[in-house]
C-alpha positions as CSV (number, residue, x, y, z in Angstrom):
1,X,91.8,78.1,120.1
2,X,90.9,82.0,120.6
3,X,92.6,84.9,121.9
4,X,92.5,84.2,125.9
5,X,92.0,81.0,128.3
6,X,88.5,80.9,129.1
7,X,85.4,78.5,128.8
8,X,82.4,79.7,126.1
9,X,79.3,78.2,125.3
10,X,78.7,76.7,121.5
11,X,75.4,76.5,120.4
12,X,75.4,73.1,118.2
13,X,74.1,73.0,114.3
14,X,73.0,69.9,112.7
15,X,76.8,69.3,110.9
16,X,79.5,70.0,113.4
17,X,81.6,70.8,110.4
18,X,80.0,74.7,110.9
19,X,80.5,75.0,114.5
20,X,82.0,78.2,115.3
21,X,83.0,80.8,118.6
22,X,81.7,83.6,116.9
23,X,79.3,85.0,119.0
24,X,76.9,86.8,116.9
25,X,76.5,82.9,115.1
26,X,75.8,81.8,118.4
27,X,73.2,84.2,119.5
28,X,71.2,83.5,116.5
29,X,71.4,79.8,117.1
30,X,70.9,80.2,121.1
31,X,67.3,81.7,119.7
32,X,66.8,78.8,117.4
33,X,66.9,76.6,121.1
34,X,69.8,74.4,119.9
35,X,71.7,72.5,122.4
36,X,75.2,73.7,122.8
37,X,78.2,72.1,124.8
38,X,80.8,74.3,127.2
39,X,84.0,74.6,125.3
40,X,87.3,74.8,126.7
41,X,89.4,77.7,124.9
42,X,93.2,77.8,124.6
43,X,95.6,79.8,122.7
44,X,98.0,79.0,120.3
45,X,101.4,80.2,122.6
46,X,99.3,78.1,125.7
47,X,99.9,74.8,123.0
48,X,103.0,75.7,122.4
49,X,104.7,75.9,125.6
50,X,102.4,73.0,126.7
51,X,103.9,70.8,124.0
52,X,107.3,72.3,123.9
53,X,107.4,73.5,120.3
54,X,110.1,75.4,119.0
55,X,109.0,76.1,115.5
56,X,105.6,75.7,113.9
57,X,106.4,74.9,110.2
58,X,102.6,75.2,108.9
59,X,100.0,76.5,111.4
60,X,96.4,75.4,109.2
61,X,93.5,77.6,110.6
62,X,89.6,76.4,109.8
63,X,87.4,78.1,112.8
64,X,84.3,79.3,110.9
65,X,84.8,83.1,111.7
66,X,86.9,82.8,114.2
67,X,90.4,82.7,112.4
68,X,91.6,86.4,114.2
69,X,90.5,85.7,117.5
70,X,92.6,82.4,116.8
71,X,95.7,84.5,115.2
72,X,95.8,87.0,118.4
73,X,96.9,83.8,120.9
74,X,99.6,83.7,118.9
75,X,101.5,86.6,120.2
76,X,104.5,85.4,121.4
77,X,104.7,82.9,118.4
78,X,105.0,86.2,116.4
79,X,107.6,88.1,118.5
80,X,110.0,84.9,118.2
81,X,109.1,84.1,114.8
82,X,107.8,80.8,115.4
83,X,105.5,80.1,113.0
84,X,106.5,79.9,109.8
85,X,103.4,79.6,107.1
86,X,99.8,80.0,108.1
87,X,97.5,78.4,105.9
88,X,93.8,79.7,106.8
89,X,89.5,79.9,105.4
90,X,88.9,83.6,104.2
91,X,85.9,85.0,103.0
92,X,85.5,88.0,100.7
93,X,82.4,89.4,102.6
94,X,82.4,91.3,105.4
95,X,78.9,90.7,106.4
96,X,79.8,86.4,106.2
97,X,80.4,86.0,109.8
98,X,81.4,82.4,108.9
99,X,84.4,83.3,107.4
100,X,86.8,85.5,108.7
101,X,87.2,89.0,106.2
102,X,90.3,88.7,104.3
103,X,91.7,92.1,104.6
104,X,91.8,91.6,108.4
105,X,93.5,88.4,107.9
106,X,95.6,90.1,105.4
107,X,96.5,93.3,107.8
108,X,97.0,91.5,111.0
109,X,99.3,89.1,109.2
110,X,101.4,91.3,107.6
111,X,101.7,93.6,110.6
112,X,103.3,90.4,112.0
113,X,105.6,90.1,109.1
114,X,104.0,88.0,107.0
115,X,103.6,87.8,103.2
116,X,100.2,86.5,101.4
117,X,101.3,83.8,98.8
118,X,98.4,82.9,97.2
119,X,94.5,81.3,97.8
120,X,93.6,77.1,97.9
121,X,90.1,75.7,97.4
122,X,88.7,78.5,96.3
123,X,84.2,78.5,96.7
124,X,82.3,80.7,94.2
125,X,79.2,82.0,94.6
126,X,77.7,84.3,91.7
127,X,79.6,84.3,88.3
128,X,83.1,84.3,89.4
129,X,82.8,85.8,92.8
130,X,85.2,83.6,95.4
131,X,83.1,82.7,98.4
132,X,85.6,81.6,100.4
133,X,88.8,80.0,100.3
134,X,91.9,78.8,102.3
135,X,94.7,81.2,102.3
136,X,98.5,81.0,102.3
137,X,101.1,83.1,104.3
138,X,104.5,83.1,104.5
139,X,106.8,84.9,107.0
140,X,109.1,87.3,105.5
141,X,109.1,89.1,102.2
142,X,107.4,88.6,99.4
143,X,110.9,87.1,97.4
């Protein structure tokens, strides 16, 4: 899933697991020569007219990187308030293209009406720096 329709090329690593659209992750693998595969893109308001969804009770977002190209497909799900939790892989460093940055995740969300409820499966790195870990939103307040 991604913002628009269209076809993109992924460049393939070793465990599929860490796939990702993100194209700066691509470029650096397209200059390692690994194979890559064409990819289909869709968006999440394509799916859900395609398989006539009203509601979306928990929308689970793991993309490597690409979480808000993932969240902007969604924008008629937002104006009717059809998704109502989004649980989704952060990371807490900008310059970690495998993770989407958290206050963008945070800002986009909550421009959208959503409120942040708390972090699952947290990764650290360092001495008690989180890495990355899955996020929780809920729409509507904080209460």
């Amino acid at each position: 899933l991604g913002a628009a329709e269209e076809v993109r090329h992924v460049f393939l690593r070793e465990d599929s697991q860490w796939n990702s659209l993100v194209p700066e992750i691509n470029e650096y693998l397209r200059q390692q020569d690994r194979p890559g595969v064409e990819v289909t893109v869709s968006t999440i308001d394509n799916f859900i007219a395609a398989n006539s969804f009203e509601i979306i009770d928990l929308l689970k977002i793991d993309t490597e990187g690409y979480e808000t190209e993932v969240l902007q497909g969604a924008k008629c799900a937002f104006e009717r308030g059809a998704i109502d939790a989004i649980l989704l892989e952060v990371g807490f460093d900008r310059s970690q293209l495998q993770h989407s940055y958290y206050l963008d995740v945070f800002r986009h969300l909550e421009e959208r009406g959503f409120c942040f409820k708390g972090l699952f499966e947290m990764s650290f790195c360092g001495r008690n720096n989180i890495d990355f870990a899955n996020a929780l939103f809920y729409r509507g307040t904080s209460q």
